[in-house]
PDB file of N, CA, C and O in Angstrom:
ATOM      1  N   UNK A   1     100.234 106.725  89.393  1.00  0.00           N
ATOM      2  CA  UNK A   1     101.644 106.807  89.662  1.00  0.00           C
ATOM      3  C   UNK A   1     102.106 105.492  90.295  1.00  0.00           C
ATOM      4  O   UNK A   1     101.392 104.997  91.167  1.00  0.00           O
ATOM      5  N   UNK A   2     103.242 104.886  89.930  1.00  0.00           N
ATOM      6  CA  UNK A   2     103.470 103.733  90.636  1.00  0.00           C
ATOM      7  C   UNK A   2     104.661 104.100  90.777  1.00  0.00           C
ATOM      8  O   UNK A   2     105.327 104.845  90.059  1.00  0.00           O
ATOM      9  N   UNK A   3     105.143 103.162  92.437  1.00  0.00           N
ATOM     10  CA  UNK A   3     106.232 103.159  93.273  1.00  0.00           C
ATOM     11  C   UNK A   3     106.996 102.284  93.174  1.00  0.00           C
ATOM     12  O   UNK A   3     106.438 101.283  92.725  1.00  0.00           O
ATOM     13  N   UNK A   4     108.378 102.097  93.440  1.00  0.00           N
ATOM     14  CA  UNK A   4     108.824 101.125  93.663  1.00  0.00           C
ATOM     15  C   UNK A   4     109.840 101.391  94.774  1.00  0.00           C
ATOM     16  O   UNK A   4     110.421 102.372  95.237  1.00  0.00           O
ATOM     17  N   UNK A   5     109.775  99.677  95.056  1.00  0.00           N
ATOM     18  CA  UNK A   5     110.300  99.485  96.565  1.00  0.00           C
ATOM     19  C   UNK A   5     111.434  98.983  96.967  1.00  0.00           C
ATOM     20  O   UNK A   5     111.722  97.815  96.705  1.00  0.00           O
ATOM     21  N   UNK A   6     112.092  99.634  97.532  1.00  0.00           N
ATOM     22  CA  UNK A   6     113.415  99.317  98.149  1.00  0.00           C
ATOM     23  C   UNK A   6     113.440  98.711  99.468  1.00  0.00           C
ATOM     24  O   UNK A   6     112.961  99.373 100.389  1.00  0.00           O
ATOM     25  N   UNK A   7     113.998  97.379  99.751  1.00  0.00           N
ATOM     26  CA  UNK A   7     113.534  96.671 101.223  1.00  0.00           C
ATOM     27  C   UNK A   7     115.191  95.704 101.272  1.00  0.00           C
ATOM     28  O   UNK A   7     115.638  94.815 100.547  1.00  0.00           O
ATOM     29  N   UNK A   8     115.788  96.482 102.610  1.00  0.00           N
ATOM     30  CA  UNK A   8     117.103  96.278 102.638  1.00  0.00           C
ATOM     31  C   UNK A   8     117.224  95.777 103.631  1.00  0.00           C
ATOM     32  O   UNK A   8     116.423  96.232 104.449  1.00  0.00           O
ATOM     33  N   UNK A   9     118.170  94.642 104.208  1.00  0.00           N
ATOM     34  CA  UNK A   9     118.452  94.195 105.223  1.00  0.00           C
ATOM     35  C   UNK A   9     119.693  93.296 105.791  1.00  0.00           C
ATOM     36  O   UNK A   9     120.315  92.539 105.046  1.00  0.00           O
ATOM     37  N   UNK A  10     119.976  93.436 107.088  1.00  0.00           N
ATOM     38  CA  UNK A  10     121.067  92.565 107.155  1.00  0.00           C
ATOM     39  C   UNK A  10     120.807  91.329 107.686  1.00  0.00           C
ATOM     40  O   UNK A  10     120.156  91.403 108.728  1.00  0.00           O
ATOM     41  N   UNK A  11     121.080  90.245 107.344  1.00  0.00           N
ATOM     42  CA  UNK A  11     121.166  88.842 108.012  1.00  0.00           C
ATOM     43  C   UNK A  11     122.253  87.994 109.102  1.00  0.00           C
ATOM     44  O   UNK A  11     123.461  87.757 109.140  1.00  0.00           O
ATOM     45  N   UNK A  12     120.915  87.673 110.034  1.00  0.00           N
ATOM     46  CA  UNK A  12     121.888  86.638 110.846  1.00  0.00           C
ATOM     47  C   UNK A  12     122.980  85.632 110.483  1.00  0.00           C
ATOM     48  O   UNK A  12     123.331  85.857 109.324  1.00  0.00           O
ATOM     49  N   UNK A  13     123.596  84.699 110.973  1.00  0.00           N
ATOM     50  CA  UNK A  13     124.747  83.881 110.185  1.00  0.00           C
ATOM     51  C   UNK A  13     123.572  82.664 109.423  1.00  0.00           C
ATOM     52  O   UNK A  13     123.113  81.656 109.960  1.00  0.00           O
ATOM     53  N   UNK A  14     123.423  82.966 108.613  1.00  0.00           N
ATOM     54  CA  UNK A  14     122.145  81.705 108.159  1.00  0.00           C
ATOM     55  C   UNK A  14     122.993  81.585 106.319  1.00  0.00           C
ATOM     56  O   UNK A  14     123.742  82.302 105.656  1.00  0.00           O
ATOM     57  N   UNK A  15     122.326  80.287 106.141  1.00  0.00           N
ATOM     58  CA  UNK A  15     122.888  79.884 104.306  1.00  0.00           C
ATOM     59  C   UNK A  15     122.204  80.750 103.744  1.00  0.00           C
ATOM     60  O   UNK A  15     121.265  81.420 104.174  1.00  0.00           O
ATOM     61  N   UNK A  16     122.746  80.725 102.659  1.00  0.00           N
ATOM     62  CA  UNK A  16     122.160  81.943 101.529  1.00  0.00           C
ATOM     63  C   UNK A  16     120.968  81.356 100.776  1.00  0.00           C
ATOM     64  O   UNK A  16     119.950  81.874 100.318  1.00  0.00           O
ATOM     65  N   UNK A  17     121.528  79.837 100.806  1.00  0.00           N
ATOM     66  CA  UNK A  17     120.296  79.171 100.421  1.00  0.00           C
ATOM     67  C   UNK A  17     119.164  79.094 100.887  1.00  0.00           C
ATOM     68  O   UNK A  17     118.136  79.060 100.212  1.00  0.00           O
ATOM     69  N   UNK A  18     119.240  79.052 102.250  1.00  0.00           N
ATOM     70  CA  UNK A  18     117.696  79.166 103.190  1.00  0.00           C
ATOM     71  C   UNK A  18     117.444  80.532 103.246  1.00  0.00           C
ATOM     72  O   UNK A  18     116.260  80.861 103.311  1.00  0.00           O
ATOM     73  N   UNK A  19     118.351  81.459 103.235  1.00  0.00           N
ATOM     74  CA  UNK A  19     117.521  82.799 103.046  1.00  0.00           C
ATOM     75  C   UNK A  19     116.795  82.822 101.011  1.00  0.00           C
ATOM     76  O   UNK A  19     115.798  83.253 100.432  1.00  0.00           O
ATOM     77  N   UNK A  20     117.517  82.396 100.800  1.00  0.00           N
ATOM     78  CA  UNK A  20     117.051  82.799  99.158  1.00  0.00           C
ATOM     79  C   UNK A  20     115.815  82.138  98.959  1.00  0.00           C
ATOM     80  O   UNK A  20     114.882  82.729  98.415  1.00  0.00           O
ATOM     81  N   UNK A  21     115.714  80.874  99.380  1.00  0.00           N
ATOM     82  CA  UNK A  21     114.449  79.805  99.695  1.00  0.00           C
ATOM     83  C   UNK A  21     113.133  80.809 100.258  1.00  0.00           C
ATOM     84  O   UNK A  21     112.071  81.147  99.736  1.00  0.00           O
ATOM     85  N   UNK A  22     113.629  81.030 101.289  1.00  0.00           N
ATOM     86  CA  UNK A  22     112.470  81.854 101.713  1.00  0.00           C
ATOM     87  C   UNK A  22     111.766  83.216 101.244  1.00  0.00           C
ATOM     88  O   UNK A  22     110.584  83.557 101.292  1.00  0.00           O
ATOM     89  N   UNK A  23     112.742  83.777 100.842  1.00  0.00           N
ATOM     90  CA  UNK A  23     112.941  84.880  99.877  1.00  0.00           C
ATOM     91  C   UNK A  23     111.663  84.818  98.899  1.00  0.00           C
ATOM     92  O   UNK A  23     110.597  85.434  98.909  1.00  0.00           O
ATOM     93  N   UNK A  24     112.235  83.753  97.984  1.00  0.00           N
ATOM     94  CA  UNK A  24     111.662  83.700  96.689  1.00  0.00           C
ATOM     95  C   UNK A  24     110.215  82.982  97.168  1.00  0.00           C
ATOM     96  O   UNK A  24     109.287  83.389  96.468  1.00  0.00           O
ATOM     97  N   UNK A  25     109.792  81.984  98.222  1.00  0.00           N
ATOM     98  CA  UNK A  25     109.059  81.917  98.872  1.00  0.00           C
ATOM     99  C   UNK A  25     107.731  83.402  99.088  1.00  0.00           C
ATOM    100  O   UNK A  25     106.540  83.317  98.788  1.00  0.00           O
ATOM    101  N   UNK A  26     108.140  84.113  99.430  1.00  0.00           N
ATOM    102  CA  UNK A  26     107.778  85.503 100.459  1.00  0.00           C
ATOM    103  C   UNK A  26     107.425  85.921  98.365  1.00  0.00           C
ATOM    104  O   UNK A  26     106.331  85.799  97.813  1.00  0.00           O
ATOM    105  N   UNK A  27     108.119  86.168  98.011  1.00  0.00           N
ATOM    106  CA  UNK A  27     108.185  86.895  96.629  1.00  0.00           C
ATOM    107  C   UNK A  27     106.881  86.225  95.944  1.00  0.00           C
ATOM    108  O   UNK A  27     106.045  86.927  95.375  1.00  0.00           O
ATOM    109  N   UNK A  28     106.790  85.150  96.015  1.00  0.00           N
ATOM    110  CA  UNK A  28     106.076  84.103  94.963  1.00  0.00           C
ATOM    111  C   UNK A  28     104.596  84.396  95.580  1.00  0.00           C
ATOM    112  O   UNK A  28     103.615  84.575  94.857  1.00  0.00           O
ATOM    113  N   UNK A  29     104.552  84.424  97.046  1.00  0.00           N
ATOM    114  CA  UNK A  29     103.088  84.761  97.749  1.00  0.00           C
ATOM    115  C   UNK A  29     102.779  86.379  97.482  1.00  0.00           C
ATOM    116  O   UNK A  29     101.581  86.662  97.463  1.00  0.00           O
ATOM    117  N   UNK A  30     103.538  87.260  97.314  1.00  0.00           N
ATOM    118  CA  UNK A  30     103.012  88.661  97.024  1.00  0.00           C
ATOM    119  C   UNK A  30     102.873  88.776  95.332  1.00  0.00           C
ATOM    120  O   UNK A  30     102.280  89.706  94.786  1.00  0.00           O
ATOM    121  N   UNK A  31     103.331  87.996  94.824  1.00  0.00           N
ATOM    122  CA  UNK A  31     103.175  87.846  92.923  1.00  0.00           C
ATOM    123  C   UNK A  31     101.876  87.789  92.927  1.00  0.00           C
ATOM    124  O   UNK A  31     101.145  88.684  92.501  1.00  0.00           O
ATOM    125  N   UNK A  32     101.466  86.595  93.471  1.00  0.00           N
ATOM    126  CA  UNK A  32     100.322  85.726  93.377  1.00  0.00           C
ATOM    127  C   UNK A  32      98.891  86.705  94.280  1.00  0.00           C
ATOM    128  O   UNK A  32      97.726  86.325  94.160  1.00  0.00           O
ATOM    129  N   UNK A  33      99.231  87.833  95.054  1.00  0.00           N
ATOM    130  CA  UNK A  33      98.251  88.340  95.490  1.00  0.00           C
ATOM    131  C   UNK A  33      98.142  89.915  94.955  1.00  0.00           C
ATOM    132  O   UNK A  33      97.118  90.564  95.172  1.00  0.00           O
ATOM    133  N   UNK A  34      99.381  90.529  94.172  1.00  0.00           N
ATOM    134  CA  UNK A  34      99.313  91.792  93.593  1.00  0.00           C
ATOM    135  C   UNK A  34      99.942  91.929  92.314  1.00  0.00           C
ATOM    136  O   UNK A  34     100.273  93.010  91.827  1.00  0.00           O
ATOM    137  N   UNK A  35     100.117  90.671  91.717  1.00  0.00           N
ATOM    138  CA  UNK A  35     100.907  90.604  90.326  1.00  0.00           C
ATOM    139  C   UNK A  35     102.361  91.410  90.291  1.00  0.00           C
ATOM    140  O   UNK A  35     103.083  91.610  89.315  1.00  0.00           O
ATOM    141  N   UNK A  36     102.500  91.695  91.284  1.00  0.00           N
ATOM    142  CA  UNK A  36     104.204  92.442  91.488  1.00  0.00           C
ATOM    143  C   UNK A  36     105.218  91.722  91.941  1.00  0.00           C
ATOM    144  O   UNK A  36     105.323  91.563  93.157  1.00  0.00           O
ATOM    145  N   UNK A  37     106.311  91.057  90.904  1.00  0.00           N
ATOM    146  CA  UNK A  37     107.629  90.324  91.151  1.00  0.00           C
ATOM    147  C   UNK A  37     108.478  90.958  91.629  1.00  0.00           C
ATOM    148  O   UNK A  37     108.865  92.009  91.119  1.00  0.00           O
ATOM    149  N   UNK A  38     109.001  90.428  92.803  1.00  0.00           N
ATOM    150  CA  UNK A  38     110.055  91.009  93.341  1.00  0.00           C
ATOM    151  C   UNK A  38     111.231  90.493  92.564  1.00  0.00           C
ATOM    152  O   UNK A  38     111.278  89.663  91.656  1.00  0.00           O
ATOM    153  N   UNK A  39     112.175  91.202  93.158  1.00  0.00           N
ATOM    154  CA  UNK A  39     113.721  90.760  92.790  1.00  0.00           C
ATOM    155  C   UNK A  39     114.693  91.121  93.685  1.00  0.00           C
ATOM    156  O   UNK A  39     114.740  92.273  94.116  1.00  0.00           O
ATOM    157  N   UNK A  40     115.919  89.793  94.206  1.00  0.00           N
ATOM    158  CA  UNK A  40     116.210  89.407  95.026  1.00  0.00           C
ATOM    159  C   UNK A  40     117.961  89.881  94.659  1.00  0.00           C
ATOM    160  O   UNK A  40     118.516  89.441  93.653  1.00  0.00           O
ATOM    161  N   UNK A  41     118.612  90.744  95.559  1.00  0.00           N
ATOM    162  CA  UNK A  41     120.307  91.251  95.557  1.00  0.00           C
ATOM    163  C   UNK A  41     120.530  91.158  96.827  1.00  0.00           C
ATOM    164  O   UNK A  41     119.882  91.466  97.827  1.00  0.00           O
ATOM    165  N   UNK A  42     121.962  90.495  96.564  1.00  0.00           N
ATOM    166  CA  UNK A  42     123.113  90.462  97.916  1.00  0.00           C
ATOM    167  C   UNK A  42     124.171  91.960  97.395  1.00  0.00           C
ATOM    168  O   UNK A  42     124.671  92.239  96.306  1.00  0.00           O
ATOM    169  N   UNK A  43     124.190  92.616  98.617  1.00  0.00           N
ATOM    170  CA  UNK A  43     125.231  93.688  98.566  1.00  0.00           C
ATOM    171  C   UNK A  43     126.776  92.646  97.730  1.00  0.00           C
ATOM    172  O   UNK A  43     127.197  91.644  98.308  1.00  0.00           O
ATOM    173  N   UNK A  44     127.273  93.028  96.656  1.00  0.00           N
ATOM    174  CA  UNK A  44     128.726  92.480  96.512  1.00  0.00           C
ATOM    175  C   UNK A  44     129.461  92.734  97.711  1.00  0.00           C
ATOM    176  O   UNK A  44     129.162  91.744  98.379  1.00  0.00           O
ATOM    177  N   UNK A  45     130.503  93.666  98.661  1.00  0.00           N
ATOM    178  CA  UNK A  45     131.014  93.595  99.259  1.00  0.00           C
ATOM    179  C   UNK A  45     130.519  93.174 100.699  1.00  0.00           C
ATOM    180  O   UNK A  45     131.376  92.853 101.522  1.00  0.00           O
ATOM    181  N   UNK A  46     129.277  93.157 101.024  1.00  0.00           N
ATOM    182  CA  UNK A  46     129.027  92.412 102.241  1.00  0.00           C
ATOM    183  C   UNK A  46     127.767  91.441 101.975  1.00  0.00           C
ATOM    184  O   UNK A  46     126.696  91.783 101.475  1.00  0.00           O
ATOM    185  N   UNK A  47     128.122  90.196 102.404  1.00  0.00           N
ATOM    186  CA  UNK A  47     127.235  89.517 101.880  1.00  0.00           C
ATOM    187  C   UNK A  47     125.909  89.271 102.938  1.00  0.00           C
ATOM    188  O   UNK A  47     124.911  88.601 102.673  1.00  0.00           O
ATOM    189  N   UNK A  48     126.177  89.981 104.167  1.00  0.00           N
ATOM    190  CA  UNK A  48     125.007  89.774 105.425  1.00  0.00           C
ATOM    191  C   UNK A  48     124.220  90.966 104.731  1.00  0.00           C
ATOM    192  O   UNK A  48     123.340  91.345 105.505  1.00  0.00           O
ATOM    193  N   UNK A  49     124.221  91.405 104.018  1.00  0.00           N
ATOM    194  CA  UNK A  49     122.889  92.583 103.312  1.00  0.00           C
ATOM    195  C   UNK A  49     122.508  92.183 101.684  1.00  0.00           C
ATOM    196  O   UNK A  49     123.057  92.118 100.584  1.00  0.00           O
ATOM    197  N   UNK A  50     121.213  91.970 102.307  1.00  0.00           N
ATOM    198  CA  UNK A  50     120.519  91.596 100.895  1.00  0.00           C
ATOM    199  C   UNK A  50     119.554  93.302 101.036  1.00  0.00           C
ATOM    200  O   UNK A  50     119.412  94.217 101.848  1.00  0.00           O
ATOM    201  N   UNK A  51     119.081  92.894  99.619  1.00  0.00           N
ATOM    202  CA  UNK A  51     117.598  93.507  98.762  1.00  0.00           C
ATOM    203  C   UNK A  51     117.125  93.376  98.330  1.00  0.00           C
ATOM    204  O   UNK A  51     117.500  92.986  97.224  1.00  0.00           O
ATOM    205  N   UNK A  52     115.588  93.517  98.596  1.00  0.00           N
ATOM    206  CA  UNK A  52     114.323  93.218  97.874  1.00  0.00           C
ATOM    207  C   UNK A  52     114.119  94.268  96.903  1.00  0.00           C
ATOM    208  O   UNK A  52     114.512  95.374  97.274  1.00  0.00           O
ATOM    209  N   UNK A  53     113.504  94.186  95.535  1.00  0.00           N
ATOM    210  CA  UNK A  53     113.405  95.131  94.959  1.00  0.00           C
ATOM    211  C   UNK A  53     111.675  94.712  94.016  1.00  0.00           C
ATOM    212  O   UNK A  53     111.359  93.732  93.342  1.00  0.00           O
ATOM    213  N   UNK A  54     110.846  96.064  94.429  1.00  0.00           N
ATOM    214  CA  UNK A  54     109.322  95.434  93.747  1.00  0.00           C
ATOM    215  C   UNK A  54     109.295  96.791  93.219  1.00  0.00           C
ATOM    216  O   UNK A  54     109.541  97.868  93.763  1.00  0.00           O
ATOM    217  N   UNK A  55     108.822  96.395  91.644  1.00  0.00           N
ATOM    218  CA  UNK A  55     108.164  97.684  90.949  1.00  0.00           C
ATOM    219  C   UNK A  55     107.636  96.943  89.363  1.00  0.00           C
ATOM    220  O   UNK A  55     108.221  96.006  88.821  1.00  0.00           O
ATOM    221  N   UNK A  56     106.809  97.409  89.007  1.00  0.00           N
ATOM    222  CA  UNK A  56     106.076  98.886  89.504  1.00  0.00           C
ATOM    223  C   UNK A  56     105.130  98.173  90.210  1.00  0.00           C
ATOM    224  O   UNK A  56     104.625  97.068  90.012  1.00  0.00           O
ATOM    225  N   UNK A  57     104.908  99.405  91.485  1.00  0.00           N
ATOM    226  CA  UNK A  57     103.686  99.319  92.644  1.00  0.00           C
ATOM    227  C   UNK A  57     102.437 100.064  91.822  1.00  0.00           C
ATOM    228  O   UNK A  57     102.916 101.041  91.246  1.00  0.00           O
ATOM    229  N   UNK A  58     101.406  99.980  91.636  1.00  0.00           N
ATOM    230  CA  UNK A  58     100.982 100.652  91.853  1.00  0.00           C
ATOM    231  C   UNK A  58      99.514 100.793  92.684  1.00  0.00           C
ATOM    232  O   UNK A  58      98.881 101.809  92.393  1.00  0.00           O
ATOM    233  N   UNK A  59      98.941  99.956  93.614  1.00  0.00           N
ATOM    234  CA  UNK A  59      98.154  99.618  94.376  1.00  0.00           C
ATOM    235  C   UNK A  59      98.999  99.369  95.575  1.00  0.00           C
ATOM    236  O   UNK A  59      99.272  98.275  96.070  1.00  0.00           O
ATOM    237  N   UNK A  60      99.408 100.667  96.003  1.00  0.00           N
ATOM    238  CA  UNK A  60     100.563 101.056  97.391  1.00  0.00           C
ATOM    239  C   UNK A  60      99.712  99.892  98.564  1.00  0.00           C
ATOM    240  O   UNK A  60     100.366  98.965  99.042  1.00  0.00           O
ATOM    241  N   UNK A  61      98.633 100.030  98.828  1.00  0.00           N
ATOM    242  CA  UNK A  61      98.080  99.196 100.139  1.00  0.00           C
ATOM    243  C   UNK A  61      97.710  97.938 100.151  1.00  0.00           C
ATOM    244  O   UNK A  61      97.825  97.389 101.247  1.00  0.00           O
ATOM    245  N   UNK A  62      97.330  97.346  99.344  1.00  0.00           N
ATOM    246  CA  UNK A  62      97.442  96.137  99.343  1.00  0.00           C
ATOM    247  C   UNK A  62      98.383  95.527  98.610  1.00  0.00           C
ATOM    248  O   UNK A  62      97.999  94.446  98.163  1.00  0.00           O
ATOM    249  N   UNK A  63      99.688  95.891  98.273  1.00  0.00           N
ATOM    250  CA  UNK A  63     100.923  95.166  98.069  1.00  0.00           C
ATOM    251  C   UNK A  63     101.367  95.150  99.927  1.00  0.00           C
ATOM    252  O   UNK A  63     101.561  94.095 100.532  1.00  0.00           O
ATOM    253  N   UNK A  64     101.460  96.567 100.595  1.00  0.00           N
ATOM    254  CA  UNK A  64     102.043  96.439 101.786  1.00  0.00           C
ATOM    255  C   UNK A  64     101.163  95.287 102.764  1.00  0.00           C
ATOM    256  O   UNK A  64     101.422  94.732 103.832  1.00  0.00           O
ATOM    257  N   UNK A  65     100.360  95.255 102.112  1.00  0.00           N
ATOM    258  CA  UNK A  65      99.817  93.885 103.251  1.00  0.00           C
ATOM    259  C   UNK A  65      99.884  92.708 103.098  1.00  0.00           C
ATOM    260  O   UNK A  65      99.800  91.874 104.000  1.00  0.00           O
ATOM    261  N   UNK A  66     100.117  92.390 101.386  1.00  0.00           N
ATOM    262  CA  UNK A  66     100.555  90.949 100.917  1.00  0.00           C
ATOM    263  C   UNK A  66     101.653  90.592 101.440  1.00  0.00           C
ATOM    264  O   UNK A  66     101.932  89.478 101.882  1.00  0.00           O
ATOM    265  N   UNK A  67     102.586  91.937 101.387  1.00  0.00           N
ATOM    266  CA  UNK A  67     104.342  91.761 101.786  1.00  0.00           C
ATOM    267  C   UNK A  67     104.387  91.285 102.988  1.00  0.00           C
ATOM    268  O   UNK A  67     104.749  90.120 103.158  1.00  0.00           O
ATOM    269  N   UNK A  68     103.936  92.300 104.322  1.00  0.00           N
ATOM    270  CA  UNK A  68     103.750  91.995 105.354  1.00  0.00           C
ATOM    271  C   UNK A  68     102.847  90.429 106.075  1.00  0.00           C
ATOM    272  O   UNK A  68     103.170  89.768 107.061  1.00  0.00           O
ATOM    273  N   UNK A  69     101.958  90.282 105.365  1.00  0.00           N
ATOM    274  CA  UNK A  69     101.474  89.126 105.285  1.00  0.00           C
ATOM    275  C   UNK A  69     102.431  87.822 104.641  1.00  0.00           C
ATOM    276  O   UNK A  69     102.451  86.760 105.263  1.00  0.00           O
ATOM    277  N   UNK A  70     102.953  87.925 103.792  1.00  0.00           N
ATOM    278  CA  UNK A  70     104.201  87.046 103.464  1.00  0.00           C
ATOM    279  C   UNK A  70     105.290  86.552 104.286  1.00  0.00           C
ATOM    280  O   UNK A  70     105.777  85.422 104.335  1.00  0.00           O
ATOM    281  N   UNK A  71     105.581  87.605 104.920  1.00  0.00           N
ATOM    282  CA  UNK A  71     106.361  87.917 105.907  1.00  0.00           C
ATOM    283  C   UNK A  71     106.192  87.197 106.891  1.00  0.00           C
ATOM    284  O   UNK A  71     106.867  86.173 107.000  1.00  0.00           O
ATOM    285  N   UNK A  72     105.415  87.488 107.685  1.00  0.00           N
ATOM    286  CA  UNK A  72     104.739  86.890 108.876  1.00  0.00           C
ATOM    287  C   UNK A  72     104.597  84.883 108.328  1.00  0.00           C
ATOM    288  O   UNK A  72     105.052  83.978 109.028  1.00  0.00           O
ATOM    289  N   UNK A  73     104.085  84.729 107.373  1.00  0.00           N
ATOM    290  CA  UNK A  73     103.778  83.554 106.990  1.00  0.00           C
ATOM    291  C   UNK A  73     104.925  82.602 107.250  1.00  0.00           C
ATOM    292  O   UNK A  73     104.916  81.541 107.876  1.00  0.00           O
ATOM    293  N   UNK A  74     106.059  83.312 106.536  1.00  0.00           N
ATOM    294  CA  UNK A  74     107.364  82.468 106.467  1.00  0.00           C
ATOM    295  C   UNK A  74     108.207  82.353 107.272  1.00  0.00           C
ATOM    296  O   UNK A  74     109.164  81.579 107.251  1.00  0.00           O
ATOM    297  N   UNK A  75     107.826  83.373 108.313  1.00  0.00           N
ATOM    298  CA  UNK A  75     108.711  83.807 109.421  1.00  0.00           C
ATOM    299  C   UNK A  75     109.747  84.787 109.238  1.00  0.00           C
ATOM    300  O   UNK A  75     110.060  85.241 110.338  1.00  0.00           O
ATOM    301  N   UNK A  76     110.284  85.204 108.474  1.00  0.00           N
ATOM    302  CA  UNK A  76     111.219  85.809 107.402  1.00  0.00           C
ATOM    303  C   UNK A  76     112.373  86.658 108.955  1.00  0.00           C
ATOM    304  O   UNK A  76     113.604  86.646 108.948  1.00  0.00           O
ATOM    305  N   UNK A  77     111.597  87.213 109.955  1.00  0.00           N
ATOM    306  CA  UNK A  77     112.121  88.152 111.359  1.00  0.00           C
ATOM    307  C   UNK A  77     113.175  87.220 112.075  1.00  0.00           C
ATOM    308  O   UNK A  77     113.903  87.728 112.928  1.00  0.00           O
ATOM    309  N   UNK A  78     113.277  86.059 111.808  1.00  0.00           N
ATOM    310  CA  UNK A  78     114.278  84.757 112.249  1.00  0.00           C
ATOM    311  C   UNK A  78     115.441  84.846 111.803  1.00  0.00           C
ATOM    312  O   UNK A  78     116.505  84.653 112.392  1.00  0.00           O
ATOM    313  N   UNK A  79     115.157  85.280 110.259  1.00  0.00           N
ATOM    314  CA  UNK A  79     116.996  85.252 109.141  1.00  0.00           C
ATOM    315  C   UNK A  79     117.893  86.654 109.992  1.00  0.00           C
ATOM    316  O   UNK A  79     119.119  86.771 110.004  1.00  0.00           O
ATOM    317  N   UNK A  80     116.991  87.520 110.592  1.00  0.00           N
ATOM    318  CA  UNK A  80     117.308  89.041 110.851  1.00  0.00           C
ATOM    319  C   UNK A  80     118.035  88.923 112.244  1.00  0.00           C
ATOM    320  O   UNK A  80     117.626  88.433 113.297  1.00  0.00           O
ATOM    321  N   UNK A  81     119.555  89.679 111.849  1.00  0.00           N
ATOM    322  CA  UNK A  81     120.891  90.169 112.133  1.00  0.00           C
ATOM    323  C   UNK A  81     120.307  91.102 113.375  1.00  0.00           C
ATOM    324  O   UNK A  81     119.874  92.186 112.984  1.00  0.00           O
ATOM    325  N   UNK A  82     120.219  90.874 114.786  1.00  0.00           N
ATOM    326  CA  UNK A  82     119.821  91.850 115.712  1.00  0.00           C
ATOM    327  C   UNK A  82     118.474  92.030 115.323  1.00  0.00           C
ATOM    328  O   UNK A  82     117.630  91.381 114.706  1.00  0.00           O
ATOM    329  N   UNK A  83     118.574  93.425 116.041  1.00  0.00           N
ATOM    330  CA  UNK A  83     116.924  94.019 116.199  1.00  0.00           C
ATOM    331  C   UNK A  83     117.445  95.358 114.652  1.00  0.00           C
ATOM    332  O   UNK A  83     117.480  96.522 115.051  1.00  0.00           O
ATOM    333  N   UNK A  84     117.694  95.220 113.553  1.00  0.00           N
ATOM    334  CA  UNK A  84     117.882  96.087 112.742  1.00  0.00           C
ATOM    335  C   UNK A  84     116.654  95.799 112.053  1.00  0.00           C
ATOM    336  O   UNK A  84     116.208  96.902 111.735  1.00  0.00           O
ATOM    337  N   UNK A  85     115.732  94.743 111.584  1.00  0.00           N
ATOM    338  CA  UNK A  85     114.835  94.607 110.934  1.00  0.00           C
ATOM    339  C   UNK A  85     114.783  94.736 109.695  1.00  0.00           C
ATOM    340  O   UNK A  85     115.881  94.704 109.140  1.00  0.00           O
ATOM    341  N   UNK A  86     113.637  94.911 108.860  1.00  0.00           N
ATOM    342  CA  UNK A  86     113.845  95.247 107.202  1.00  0.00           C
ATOM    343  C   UNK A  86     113.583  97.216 107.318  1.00  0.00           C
ATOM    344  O   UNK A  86     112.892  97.887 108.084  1.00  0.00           O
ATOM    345  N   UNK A  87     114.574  97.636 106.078  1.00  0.00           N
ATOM    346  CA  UNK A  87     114.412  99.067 105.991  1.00  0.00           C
ATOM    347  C   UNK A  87     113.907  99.078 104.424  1.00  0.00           C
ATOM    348  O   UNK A  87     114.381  98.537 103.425  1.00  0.00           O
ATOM    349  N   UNK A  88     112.630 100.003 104.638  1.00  0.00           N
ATOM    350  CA  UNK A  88     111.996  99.944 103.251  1.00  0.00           C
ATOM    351  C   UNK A  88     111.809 101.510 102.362  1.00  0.00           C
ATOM    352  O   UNK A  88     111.259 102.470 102.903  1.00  0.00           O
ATOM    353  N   UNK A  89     112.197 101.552 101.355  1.00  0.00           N
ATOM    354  CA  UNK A  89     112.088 103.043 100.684  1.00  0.00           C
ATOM    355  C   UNK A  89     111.263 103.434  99.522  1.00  0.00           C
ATOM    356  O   UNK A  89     111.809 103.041  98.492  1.00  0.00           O
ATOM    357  N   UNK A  90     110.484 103.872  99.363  1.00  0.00           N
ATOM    358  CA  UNK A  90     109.715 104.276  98.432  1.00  0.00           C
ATOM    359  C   UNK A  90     110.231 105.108  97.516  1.00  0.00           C
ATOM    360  O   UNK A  90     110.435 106.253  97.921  1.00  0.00           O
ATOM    361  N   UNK A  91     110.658 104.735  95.768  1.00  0.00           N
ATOM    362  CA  UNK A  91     110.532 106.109  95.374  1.00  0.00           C
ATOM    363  C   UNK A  91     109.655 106.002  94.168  1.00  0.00           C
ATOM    364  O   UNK A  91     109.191 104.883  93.952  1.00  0.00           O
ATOM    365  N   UNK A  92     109.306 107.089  93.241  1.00  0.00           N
ATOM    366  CA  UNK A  92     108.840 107.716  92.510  1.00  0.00           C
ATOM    367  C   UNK A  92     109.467 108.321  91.221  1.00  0.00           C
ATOM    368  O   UNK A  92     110.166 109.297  91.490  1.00  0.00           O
ATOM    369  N   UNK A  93     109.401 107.943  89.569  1.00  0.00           N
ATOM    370  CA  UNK A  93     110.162 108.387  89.241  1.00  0.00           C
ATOM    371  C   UNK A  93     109.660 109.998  88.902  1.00  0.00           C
ATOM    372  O   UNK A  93     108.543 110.514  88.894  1.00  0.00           O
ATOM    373  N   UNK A  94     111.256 110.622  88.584  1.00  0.00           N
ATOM    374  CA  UNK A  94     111.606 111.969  89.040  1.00  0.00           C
ATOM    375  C   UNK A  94     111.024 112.713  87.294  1.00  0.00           C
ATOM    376  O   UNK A  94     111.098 113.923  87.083  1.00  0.00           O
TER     377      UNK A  94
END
């Protein structure tokens, strides 16, 4: 069964360019360690909320550690709007 992932967040006042930089950054290091491309959306009406979008998962635990490991690498917790952090959703199709 494979998952896919919903990873939503709001951003500090930062360029879209240095978030997208890093982004695709963070994306390119979890490709390269679980063969799963992310893909990168700004909410249309507010542009301080982006989304990550990865599927198909299907090796749930070591994608979450490439991600998280990506993460950490790039610093990615710096671009982040308060203490709201990234919100991540799993689903399954129905």
């Amino acid at each position: 069964m494979s998952v896919s992932f919903f990873v939503y967040y709001r951003l500090a006042g930062v360029r879209d360019s240095a978030v997208r930089q890093r982004v695709r950054a963070i994306q390119a290091d979890v490709f390269a360690a679980t063969g799963v491309q992310g893909r990168l959306l700004r909410r249309r009406d507010d542009p301080t909320t982006w989304m990550e979008i990865y599927e198909p998962v299907s090796d749930i635990d070591p994608f979450e550690h490439a991600l998280e490991a990506a993460l950490t690498r790039h610093g990615f917790s710096s671009l982040l709007a308060g203490s709201d952090g990234r919100h991540t959703e799993r689903f399954i199709a129905a």
